[in-house]
C-alpha positions, -999 to +999 in steps of 0.1 A: +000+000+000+010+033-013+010+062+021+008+100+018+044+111+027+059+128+057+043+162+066+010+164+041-022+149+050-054+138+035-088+163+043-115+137+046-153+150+036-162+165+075-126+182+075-127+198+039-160+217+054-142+232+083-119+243+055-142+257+036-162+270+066-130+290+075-125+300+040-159+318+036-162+333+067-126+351+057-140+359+024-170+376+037-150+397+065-121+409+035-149+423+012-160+442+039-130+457+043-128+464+004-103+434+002-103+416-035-096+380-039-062+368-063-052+333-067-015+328-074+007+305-090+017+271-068+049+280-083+075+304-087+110+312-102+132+306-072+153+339-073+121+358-063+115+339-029+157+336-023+154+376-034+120+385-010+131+361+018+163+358+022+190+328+016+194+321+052+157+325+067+147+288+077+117+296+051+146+305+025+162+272+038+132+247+038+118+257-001+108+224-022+133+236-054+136+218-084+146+221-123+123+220-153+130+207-183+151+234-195+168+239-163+153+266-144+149+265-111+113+268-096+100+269-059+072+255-046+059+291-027+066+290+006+043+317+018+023+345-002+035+379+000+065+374-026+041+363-051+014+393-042+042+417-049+054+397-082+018+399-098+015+435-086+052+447-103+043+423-135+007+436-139+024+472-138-007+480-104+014+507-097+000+529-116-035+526-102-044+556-078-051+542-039-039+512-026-045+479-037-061+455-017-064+413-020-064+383-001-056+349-006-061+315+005-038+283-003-014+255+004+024+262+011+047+245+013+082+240+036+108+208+043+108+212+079+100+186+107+065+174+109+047+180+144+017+188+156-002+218+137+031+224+118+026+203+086+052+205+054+021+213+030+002+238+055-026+259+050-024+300+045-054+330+045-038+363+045-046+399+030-019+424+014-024+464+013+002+481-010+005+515-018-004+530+018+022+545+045-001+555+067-003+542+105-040+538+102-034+507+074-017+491+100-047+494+124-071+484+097-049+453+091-047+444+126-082+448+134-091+429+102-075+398+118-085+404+155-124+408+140-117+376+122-109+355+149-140+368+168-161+365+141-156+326+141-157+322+180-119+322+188-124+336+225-082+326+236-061+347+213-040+378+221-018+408+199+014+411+201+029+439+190+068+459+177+083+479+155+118+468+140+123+503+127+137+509+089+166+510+069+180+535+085+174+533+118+177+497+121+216+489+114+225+513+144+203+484+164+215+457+147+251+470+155+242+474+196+225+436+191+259+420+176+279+435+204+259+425+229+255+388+215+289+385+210+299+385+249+274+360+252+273+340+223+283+309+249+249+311+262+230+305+229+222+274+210+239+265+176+209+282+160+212+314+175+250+308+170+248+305+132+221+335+127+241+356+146+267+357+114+236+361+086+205+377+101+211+393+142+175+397+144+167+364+141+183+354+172+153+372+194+129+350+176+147+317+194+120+299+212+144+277+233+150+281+272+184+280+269+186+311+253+156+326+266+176+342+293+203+362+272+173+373+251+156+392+276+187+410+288+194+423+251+188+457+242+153+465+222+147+481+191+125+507+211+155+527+222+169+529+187+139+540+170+143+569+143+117+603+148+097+589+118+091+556+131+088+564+164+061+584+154+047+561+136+045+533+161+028+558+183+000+564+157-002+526+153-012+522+191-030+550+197-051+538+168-056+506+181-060+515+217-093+539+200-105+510+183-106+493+218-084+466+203-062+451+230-023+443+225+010+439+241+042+451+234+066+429+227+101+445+225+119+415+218+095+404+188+106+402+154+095+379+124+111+350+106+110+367+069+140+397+058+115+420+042+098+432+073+097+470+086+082+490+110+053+477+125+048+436+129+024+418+148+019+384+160-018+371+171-012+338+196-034+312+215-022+301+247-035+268+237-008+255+213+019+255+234+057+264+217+035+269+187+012+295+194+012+317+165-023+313+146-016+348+126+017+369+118+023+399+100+040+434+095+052+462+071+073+453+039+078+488+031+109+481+007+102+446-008+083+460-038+115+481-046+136+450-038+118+429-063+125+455-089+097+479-089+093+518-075+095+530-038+057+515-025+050+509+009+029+477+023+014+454+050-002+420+056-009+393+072-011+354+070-034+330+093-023+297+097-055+278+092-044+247+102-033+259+137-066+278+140-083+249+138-066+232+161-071+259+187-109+261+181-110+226+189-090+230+218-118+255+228-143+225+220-156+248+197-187+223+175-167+223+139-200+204+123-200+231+098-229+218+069-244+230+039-281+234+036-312+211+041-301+170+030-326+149+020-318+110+018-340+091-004-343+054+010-352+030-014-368-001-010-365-019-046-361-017-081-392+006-081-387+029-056-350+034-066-368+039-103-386+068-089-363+080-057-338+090-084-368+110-103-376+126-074-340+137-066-338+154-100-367+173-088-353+180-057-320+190-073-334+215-096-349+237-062-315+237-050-318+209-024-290+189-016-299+150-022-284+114-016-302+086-031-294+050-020-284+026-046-276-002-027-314-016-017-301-026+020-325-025+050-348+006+058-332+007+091-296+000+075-303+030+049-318+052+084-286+046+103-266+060+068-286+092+065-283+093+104-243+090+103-245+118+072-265+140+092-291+139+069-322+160+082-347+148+064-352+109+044-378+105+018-385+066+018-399+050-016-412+016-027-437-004-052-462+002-026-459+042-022-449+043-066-482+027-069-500+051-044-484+083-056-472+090-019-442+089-002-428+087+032-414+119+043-395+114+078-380+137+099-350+126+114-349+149+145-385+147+157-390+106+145-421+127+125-436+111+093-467+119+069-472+113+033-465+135+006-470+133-035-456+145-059-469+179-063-458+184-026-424+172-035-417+200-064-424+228-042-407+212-011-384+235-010-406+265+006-415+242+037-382+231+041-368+268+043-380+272+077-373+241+092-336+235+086 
């Protein structure tokens, strides 16, 4: 037998509906925000991820990279933004007047170790603003995700919040952070050892107790702050803090990617232990111009569904998530399946969702099946009701039956509207 490999998994039926569940309640929140959907490529050339990330990142590190037939190298995406900014640039979106808002959803994918809620084909919603400086994006952006995770019934999450500065305040940190590491390199694990040559920031970001200690004695970006961004941190909290949206500062947060500037945030649930980011996000105010276009500012965000999910059921949240009224036709023989399938074509063309039974087992086998499928409502059919022109219609919650024929079954649809 032929398994799935390492780190992907299969959604069965009731899973692919919590999916989808999460994916349209996102949807509906975005558009209110005047968020537009995009869909991007599985795919891209690997120098824009290696550009937008950076070599060294562990996202940079982990890519799935291989050669086409003519030798290019492609990347399975590792996360969204990258590709945002690509079809922005190569669409020439630029020269629109505003911002431009989208949001996505989609698999990515990263070689990493497999654990609990941390998959190596993992599930991504996130929204991208370009175009916008202003410290009130960043509030709409934050509150976007806070409002989602309400909207769904998340009641355990919290906002953390930073700012890493810019270009030119930044290296003056980054130069007070190598110092300071470098006294104490002894203390930090052979992660933190190696991203202290490549990427200083990243060393804050270490999540083991060993280094947990030298971490919280380092100096914080805060204190190194230019006038600009000072400023505009300042805006960002007193936004949110009029919003009534409650945070934390962090000063010792940063995030995993190179592109990120000023203001980044990190949503987290208590319940997912070492791994309790559910959403993460932040300015990129330079990427655009990194990836060859003009000076454009912008900010997003990514949920990781697949955590989310786990935290809602952690909550003991009901994920029974359904689509409308089901009707199970139960059929007793050749006759009644004859007609059960005629009378879910009817059924069908009102827009009601309906399974017919094929396999002529037991009434009560075929009234444990709709029962398993949570079917609501089971029409049962036989010679006897074909030859009397009724049927059985059963109600599945109440144990209620009556006959119906079949002028009551074309226009079923209007009683069924109000009862589930």
């Amino acid at each position: 037998m032929i398994h799935s490999p390492r780190g992907v998994e299969d959604l069965l039926p009731q899973q692919t509906l919590q999916y989808q569940w999460i994916e349209k309640e996102a949807a509906f929140l975005f558009s209110l925000y005047g968020y537009e959907p995009i869909r991007i490529p599985t795919f891209e050339r690997t120098e824009l991820f290696l550009r937008s990330l950076g070599k060294e990142t562990d996202a940079g590190k982990q890519m799935y990279t291989f050669k086409d037939k003519k030798g290019r190298s492609l990347s399975l995406r590792p996360e969204a933004t990258a590709s945002v900014v690509r079809a922005y640039l190569q669409h020439k979106l630029y020269g629109h007047s505003g911002e431009w808002k989208v949001y996505y959803m989609g698999p990515m994918f990263r070689y990493e170790r497999p654990q609990a809620a941390r998959l190596r084909e993992f599930r991504q919603i996130g929204v991208e603003a370009i175009g916008e400086i202003s410290p009130q994006l960043d509030v709409e952006v934050i509150e976007i995700g806070a409002e989602f995770f309400k909207k769904i019934g998340l009641a355990n999450f919290h906002i953390q919040l930073n700012s890493i500065g810019c270009k030119r305040c930044r290296p003056v940190y980054e130069d007070q952070l190598k110092e300071y590491f470098k006294l104490n390199l002894a203390n930090l694990c052979s992660n933190c050892r190696r991203r202290y040559q490549y990427n200083i920031l990243r060393v804050l970001d270490c999540k083991k107790k060993e280094c947990q200690p030298t971490i919280k004695g380092a100096p914080v970006i805060g204190d190194y702050l230019c006038e600009d961004c000072q400023d505009h941190f300042k805006k960002v909290r007193t936004g949110l803090k009029d919003a009534h949206i409650e945070f934390s500062i962090d000063p010792h947060l940063v995030r995993g990617l190179d592109y990120y500037t000023r203001t980044i945030f990190e949503i987290v649930s208590s319940l997912l232990g070492p791994q309790a980011t559910i959403c993460a996000g932040g300015r990129y105010d330079d990427l655009v111009e990194e990836l060859g276009g003009p000076s454009i500012p912008a900010i997003g965000f990514a949920i990781g569904v697949d955590r989310l999910l786990v935290a809602l059921k952690k909550e003991h949240k009901e994920l029974h998530p359904q689509y409308s009224s089901v009707i199970h036709i139960a059929t007793l023989d050749q006759e009644g399946l004859t007609a059960g399938y005629s009378l879910a074509r009817i059924l069908r063309g009102q827009g009601i969702r309906t399974r017919v039974n094929f396999s002529l087992k037991s009434l009560s086998s075929q009234l444990k099946i709709a029962d398993k499928r949570r079917a609501r409502w089971v029409i049962i059919v036989g010679g006897k009701e074909v030859e009397e022109g009724k049927f059985i219609l059963r109600d599945m919650e109440s144990g209620h039956q009556e006959k119906i024929g079949w002028d009551e079954v074309k226009h079923l649809d209007r009683r069924l509207k109000g009862n589930g």
